[in-house]
Kinemage of the C-alpha trace (Angstrom):
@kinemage 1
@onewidth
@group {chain A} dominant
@subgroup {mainchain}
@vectorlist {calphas} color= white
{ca unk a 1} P -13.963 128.704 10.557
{ca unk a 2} L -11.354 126.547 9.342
{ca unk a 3} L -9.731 126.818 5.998
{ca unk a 4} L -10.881 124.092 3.358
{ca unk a 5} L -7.772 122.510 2.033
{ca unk a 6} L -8.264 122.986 -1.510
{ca unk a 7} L -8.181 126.976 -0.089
{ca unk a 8} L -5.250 126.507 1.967
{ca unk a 9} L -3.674 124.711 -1.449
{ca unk a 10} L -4.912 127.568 -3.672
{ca unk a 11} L -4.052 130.506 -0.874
{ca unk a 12} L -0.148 128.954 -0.611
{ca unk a 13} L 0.817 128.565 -4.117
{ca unk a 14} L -0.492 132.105 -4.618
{ca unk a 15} L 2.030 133.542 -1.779
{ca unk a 16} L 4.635 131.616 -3.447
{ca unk a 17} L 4.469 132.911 -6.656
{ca unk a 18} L 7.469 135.475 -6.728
{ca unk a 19} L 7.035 138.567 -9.376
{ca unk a 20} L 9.777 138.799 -11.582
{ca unk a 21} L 12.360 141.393 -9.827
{ca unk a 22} L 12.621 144.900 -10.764
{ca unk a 23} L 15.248 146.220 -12.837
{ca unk a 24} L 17.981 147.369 -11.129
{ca unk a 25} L 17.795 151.339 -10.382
{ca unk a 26} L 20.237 153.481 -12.437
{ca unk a 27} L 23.022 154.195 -11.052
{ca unk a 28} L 22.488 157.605 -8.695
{ca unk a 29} L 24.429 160.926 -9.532
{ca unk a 30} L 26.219 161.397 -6.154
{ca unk a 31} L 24.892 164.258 -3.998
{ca unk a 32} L 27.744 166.035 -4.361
{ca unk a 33} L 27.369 166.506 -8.119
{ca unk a 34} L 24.221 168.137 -7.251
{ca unk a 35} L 25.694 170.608 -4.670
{ca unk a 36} L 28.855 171.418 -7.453
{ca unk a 37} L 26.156 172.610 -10.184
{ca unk a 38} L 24.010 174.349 -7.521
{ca unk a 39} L 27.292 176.369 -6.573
{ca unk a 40} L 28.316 176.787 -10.334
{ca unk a 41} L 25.163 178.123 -10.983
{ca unk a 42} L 25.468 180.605 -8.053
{ca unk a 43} L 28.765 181.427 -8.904
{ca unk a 44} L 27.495 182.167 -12.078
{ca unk a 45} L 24.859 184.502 -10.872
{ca unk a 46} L 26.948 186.355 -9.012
{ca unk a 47} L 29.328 187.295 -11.942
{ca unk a 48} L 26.352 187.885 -13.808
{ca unk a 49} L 25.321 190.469 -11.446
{ca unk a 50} L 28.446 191.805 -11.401
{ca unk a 51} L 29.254 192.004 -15.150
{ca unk a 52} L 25.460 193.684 -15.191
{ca unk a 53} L 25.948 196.458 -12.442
{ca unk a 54} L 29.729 196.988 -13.659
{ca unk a 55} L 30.391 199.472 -16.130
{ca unk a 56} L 32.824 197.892 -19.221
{ca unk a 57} L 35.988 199.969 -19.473
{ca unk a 58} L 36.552 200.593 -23.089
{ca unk a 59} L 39.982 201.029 -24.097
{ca unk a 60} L 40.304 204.625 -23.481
{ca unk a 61} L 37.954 205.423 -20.701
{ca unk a 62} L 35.288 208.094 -22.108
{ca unk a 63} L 35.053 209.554 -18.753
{ca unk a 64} L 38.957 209.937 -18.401
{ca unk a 65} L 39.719 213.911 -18.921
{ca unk a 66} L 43.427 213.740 -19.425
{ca unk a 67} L 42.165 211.242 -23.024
{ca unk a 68} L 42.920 212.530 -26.659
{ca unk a 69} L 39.941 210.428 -27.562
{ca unk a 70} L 36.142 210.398 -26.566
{ca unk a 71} L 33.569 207.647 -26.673
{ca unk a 72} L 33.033 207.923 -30.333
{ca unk a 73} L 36.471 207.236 -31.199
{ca unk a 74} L 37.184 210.919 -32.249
{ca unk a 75} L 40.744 212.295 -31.108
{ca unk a 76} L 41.643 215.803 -30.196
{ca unk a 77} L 45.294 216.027 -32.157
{ca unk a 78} L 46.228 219.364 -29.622
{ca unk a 79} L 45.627 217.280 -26.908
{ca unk a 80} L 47.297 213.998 -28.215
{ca unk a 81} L 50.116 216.243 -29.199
{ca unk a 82} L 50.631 218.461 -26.338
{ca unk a 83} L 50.776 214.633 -24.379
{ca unk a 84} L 52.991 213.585 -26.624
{ca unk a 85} L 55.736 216.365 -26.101
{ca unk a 86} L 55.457 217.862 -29.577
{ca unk a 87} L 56.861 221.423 -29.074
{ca unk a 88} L 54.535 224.624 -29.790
{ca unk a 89} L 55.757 226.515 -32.639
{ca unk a 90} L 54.906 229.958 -34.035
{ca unk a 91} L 53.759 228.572 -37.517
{ca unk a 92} L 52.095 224.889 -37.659
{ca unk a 93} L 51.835 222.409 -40.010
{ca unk a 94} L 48.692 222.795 -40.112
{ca unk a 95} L 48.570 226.766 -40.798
{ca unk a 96} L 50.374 225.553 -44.008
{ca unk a 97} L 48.219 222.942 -44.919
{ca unk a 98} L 45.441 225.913 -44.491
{ca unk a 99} L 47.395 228.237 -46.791
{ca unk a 100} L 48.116 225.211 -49.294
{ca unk a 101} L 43.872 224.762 -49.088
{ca unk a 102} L 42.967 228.370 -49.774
{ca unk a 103} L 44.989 228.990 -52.847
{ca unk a 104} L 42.570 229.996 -55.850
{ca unk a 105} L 42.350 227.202 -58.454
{ca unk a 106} L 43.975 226.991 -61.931
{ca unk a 107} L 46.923 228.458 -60.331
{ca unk a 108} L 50.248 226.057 -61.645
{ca unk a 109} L 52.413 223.963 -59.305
{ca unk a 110} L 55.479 226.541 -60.297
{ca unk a 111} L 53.137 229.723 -59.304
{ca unk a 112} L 52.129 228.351 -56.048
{ca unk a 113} L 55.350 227.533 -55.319
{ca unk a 114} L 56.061 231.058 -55.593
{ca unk a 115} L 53.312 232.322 -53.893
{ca unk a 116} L 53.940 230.331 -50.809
{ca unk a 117} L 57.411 231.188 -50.883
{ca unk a 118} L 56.909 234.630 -50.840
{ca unk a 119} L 54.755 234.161 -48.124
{ca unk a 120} L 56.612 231.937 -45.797
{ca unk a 121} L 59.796 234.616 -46.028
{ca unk a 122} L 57.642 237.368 -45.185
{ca unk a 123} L 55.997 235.170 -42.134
{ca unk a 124} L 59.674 233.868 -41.582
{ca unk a 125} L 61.049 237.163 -40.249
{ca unk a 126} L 57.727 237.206 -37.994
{ca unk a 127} L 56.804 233.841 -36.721
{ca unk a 128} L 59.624 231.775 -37.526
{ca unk a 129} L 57.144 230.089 -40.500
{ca unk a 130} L 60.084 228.471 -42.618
{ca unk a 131} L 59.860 225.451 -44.756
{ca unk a 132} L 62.276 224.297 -42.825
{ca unk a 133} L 60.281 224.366 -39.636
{ca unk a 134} L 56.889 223.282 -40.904
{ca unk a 135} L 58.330 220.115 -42.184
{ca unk a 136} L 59.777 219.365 -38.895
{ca unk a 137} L 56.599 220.483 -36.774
{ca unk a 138} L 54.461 218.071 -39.253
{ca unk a 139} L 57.626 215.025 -38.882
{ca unk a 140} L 56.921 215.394 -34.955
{ca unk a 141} L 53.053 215.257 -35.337
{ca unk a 142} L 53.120 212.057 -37.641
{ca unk a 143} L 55.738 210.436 -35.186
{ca unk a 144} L 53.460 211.259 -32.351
{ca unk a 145} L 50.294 210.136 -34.250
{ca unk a 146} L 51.935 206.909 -35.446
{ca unk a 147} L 53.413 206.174 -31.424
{ca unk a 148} L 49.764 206.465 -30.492
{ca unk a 149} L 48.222 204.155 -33.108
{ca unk a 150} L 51.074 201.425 -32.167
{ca unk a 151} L 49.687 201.664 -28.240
{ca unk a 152} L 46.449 202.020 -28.643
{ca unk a 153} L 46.901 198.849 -31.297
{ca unk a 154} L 48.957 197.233 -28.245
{ca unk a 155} L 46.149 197.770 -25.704
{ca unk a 156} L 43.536 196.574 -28.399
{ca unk a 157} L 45.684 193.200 -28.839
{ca unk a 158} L 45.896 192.482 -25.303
{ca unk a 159} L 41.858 193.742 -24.300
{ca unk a 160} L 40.773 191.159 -27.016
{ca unk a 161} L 43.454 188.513 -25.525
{ca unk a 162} L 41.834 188.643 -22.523
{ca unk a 163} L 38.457 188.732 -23.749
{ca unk a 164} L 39.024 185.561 -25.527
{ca unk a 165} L 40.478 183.540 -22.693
{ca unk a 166} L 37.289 185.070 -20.592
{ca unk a 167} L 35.220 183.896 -23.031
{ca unk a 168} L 36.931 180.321 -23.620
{ca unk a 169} L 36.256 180.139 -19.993
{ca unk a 170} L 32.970 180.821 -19.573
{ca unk a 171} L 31.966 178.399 -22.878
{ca unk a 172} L 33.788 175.413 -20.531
{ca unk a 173} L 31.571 176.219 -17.658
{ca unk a 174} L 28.588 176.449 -19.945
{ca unk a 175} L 29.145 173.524 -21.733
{ca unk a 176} L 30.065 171.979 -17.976
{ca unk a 177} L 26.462 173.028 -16.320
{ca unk a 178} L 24.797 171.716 -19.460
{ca unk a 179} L 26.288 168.241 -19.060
{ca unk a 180} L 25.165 168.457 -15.287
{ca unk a 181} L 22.044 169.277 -16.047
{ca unk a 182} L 21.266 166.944 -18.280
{ca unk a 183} L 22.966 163.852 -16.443
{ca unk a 184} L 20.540 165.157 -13.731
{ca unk a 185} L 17.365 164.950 -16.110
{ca unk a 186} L 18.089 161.711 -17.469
{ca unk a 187} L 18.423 160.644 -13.827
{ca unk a 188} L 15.214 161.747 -13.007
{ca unk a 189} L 13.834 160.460 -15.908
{ca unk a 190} L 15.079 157.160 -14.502
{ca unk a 191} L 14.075 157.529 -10.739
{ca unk a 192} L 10.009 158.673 -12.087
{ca unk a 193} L 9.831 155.382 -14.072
{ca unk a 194} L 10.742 153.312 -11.439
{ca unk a 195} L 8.888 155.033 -8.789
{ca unk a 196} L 5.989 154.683 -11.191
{ca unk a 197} L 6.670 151.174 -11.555
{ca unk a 198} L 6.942 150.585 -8.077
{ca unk a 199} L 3.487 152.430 -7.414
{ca unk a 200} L 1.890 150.027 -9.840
{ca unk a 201} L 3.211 147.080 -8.326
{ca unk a 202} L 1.784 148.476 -4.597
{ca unk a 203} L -1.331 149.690 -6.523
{ca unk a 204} L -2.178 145.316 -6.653
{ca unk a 205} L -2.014 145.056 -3.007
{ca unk a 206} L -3.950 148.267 -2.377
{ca unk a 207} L -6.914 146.998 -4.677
{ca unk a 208} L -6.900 143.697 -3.169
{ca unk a 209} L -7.110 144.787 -0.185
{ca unk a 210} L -9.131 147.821 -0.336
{ca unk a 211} L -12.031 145.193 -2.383
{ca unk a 212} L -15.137 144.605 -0.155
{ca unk a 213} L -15.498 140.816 0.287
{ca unk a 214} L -18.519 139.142 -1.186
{ca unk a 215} L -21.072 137.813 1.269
């Protein structure tokens, strides 16, 4: 049946009408911004693992034999010493300190004096215990103990440089995989409103034509 022309009128200015255009997507993040946090993130992984299954070397290996010092920080002065090249004498500093120790109290300065004296020449003709040689054995000891603090204090300095730069680094990369992911949620932020707005605009033609016509 022919079309009435009032219809044909009504039916033409209707498919001339033209919907305002949609807004212009956003622009897209490129593909390959995609791929570079998808490898950062697996290159981050990985060192994760690594860090996880890799046992962190302190500054004097626990485990090490041949160390003065074990994992509690406690050092073994013979050890440290012997290391060190401090010659073995007959009489040690620290034999004196143990004599100075286990004098009775009350006694005066002048009467210990004596005491240990008397002692040391007696030992002297022995051992070799002198005053002489105690104060050198205890010299080399202090020199040794004060050569160790300064590398130990060296190694400390450059552990924590490193540490820091490590650090600095992985903050950059962090702070780099946050921007990427959240350029990459604003995007599809973007992309699900104007998919959504395009499914409403098809959703008019779908209803129009999915309406059963009136008889």
């Amino acid at each position: 049946m022919p079309l009435d022309p009032i219809w044909k009128r009504a039916l033409k200015a209707v498919v001339e009408i033209k919907e305002p255009p949609p807004p212009p997507p956003p622009e897209p993040i490129p593909q390959a911004a995609y791929d570079e946090l998808d490898g950062a993130l697996k290159i981050q992984e990985r060192r994760e693992r690594q860090r996880l299954n890799t046992v962190p070397s302190p500054i004097v290996p626990a485990a090490e034999k041949s160390s003065p010092v074990d994992a509690d920080g406690l050092v073994d002065f013979e050890r440290l010493y012997a290391q060190a090249g401090v010659p073995v004498v007959p009489f040690t500093a620290e034999q004196a300190l143990d004599m100075l120790h286990n004098m009775p109290g009350g006694v005066s300065e002048a009467a210990r004096q004596q005491v240990i004296n008397v002692t040391l020449a007696a030992l002297g003709r022995s051992v070799g215990g002198t005053p002489e040689a105690i104060v050198a054995d205890a010299t080399r000891k202090q020199a040794a103990l004060q050569q160790f603090r300064q590398t130990r204090g060296d190694q400390l300095a450059d552990l924590t440089t490193a540490a820091e730069a490590r650090l600095a680094e992985l903050q950059r990369e962090i702070a780099k995989n946050q921007a990427m992911m959240e350029a990459a949620k604003t995007q599809y932020a973007h992309l699900s409103e104007h998919c959504q707005s395009e499914e409403a605009r098809l959703d008019t033609v779908v209803d129009f034509f999915s309406e059963t016509p009136a008889r």
